[in-house]
C-alpha positions as CSV (number, residue, x, y, z in Angstrom):
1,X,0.7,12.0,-32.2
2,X,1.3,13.5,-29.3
3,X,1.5,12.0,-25.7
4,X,-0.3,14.0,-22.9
5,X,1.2,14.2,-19.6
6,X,-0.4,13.1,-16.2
7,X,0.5,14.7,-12.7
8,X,3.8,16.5,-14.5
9,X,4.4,12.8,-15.8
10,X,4.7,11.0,-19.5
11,X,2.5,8.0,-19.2
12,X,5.2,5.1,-20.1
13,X,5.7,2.8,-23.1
14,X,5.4,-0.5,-22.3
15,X,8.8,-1.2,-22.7
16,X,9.9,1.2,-20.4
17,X,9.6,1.3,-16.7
18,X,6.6,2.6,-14.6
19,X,7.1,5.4,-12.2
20,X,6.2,4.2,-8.7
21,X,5.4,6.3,-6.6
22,X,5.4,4.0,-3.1
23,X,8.7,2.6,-2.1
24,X,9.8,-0.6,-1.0
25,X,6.9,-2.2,-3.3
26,X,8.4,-5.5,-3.1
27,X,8.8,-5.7,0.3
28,X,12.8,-6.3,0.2
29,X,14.1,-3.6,2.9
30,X,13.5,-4.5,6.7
31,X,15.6,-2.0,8.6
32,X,13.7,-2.5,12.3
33,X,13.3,-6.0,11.8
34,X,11.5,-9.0,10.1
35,X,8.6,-9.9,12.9
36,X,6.6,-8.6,15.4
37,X,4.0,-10.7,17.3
38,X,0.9,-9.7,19.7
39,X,1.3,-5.7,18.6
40,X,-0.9,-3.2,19.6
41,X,0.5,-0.3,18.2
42,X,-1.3,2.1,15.9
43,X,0.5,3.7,12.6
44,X,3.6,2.1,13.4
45,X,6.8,1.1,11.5
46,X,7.9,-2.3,12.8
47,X,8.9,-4.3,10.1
48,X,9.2,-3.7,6.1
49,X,10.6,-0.3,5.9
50,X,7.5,2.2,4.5
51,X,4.6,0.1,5.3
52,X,2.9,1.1,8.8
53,X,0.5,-1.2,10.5
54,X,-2.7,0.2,12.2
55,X,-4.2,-1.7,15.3
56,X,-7.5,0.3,15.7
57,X,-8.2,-1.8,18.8
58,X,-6.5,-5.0,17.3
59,X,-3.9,-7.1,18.4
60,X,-1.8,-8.3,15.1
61,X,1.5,-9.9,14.1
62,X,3.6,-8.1,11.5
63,X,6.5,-9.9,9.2
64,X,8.8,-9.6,6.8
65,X,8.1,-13.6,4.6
66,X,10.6,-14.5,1.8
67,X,8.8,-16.1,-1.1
68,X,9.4,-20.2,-1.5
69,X,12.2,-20.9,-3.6
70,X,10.6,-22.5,-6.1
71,X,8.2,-20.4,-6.5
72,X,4.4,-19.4,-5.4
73,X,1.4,-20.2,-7.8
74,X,0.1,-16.5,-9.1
75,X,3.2,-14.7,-7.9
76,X,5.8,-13.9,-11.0
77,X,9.1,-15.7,-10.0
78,X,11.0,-12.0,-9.4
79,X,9.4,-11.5,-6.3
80,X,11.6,-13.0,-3.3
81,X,10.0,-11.2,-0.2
82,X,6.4,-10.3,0.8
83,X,4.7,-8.6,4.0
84,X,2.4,-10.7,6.2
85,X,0.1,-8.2,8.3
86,X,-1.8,-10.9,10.7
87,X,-4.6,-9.5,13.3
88,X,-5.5,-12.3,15.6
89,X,-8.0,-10.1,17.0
90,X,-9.7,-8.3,14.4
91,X,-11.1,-4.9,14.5
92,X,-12.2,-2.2,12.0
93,X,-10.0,-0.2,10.7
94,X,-6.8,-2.4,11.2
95,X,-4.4,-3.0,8.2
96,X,-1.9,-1.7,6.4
97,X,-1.0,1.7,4.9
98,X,2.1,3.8,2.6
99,X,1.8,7.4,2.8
100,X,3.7,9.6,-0.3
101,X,4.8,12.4,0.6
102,X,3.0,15.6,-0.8
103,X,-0.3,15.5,-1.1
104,X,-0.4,17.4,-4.6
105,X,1.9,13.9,-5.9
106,X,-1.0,12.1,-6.5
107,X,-3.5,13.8,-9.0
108,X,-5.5,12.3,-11.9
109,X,-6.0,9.1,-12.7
110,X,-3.5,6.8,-11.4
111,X,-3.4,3.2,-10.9
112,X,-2.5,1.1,-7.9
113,X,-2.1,-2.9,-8.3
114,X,-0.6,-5.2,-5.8
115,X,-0.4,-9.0,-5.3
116,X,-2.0,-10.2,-2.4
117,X,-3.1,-13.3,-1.0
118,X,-4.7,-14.6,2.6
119,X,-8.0,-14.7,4.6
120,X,-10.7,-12.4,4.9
121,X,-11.8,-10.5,8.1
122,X,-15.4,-11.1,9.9
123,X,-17.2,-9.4,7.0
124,X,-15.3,-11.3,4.2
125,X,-13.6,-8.8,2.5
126,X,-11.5,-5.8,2.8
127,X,-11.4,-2.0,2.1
128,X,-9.3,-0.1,0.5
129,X,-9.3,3.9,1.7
130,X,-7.5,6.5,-0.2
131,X,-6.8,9.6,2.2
132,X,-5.9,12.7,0.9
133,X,-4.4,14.7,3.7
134,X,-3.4,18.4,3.5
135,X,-1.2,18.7,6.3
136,X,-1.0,20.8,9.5
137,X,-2.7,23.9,9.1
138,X,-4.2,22.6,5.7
139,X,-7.4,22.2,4.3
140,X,-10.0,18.8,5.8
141,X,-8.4,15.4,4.9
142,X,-10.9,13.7,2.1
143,X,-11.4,9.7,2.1
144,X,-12.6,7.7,-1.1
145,X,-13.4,4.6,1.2
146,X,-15.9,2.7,-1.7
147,X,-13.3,0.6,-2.8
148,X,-13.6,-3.4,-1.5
149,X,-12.3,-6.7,-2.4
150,X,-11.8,-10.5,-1.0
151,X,-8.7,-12.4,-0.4
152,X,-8.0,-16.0,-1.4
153,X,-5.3,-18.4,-0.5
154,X,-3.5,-18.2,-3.9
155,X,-1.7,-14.8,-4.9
156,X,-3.4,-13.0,-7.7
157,X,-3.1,-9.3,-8.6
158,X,-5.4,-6.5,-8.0
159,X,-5.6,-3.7,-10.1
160,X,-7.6,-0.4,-9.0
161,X,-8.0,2.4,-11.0
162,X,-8.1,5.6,-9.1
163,X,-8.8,9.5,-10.0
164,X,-8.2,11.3,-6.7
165,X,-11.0,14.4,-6.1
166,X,-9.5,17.9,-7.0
167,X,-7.3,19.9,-5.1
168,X,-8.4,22.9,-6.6
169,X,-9.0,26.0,-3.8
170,X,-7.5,23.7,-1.3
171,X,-5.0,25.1,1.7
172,X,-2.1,22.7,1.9
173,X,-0.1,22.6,4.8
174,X,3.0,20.9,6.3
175,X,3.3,17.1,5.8
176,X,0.5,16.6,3.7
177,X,0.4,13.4,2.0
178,X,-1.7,10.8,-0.4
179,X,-2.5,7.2,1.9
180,X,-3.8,3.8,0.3
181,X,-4.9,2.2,3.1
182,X,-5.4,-1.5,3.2
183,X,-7.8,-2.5,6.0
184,X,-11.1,-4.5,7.8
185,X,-14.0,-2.1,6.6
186,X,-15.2,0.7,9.1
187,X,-18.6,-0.9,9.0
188,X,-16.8,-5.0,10.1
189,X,-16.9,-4.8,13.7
190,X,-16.3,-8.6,13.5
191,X,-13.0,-9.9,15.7
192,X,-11.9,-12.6,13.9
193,X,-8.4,-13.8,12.9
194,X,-7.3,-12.6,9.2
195,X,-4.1,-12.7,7.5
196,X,-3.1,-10.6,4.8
197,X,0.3,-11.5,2.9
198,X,1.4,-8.3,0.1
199,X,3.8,-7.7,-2.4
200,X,4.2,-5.7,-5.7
201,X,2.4,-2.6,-4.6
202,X,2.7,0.1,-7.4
203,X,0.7,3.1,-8.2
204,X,1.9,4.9,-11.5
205,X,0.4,7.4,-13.3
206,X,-2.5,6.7,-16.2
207,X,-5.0,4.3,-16.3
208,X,-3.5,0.9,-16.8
209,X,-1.5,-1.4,-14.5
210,X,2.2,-1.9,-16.0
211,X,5.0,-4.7,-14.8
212,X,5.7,-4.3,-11.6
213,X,9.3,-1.8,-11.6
214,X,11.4,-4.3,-9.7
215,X,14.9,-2.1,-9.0
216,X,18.1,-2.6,-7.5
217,X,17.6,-3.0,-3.0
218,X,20.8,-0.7,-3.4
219,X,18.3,1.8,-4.8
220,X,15.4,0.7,-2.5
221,X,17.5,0.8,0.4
222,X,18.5,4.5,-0.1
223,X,15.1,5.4,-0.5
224,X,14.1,4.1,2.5
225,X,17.1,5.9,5.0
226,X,15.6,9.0,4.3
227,X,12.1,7.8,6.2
228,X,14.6,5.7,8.9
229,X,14.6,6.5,12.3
């Protein structure tokens, strides 16, 4: 039979290769650096290359970790690096975002997975906020921010499946952009120490979570100049 197609896309095989659509997934390029300590700094790009980090009233270290040689229980032995985002004063709305460029990138059902472990903020879990922003002079910016889940100390993956709201009669302007948004809930005003250490992240078209794409840093590294300032 045939094989529909999703945001312009073929949903893959699975012996082929997902599409990812956020770069630097596995945390490998640090252009600016590998740590930062006492920050802050609000949507800011201080260590692995694509990932900002949000204070919102915060005060956080940022790193770039590599992965223990032999291994990390939960974590398939490809990955080497990870990002450790690390408010010692918590706050809401502090964590960790990627935006894509174009906010018309990400539409129908897509799937976002990650491997994560750490601590929880004050409230015991996290949030995860998908913006959909339509750029200057564009339509309102629209948040899905239902989305929550709890850390613990061994890596497992996380697997959301996501079906941004129509863009239909919508004004898109410059810069527009699709943002998951990792972070202590709007509603945990709690300031309490929390570490959250990431790798992995993917979000492909369809609904199912393939393999994490791991690709040359060659390839990643390209990728990321284009953003590099």
């Amino acid at each position: 039979g045939s094989t529909a197609s999703i945001n312009g896309l073929t949903p893959q095989a699975s012996n082929m290769q997902p599409y990812n659509l956020i770069i630097n997934g596995a945390m490998t390029v640090a252009q600016r650096g590998t740590s930062v300590t006492g920050s802050t700094a609000g949507a800011a790009f201080l260590t692995v290359d694509r990932f900002a980090t949000h204070a919102s009233g915060a005060t956080y270290n940022t790193s770039q970790q590599s992965v223990a040689l032999n291994g990390e229980t939960g974590l398939p032995v490809q990955f080497t690096k990870f990002l450790r985002y690390n408010p010692t004063t918590g706050a809401n709305n502090c964590g960790v975002w990627q935006t894509i460029e174009g906010v018309d990138s990400v539409q129908g059902t897509h799937t976002l997975s990650f491997y994560a472990k750490g601590t929880n903020p004050a409230g015991g879990f996290l949030s995860l906020d998908l913006r959909q922003y339509f750029g200057s002079g564009g339509s309102t910016s629209v948040d899905q921010d239902t989305i929550t889940f709890s850390l613990t100390s061994d890596w497992q993956r996380y697997t959301f499946i996501i079906t941004p709201p129509s863009i239909s009669g919508k004004t898109i302007g410059a810069s527009s952009y699709y943002r998951p948004f990792i972070k202590q809930p709007d509603a945990d005003t709690g300031t309490a120490a929390w570490t959250l250490d990431i790798t992995g992240v993917q979000l492909e078209a369809g609904s199912s979570a393939s393999s994490f794409a791991h690709e040359n840093y060659g390839d990643t590294l390209r990728k990321c100049q284009r953003y590099f300032e």
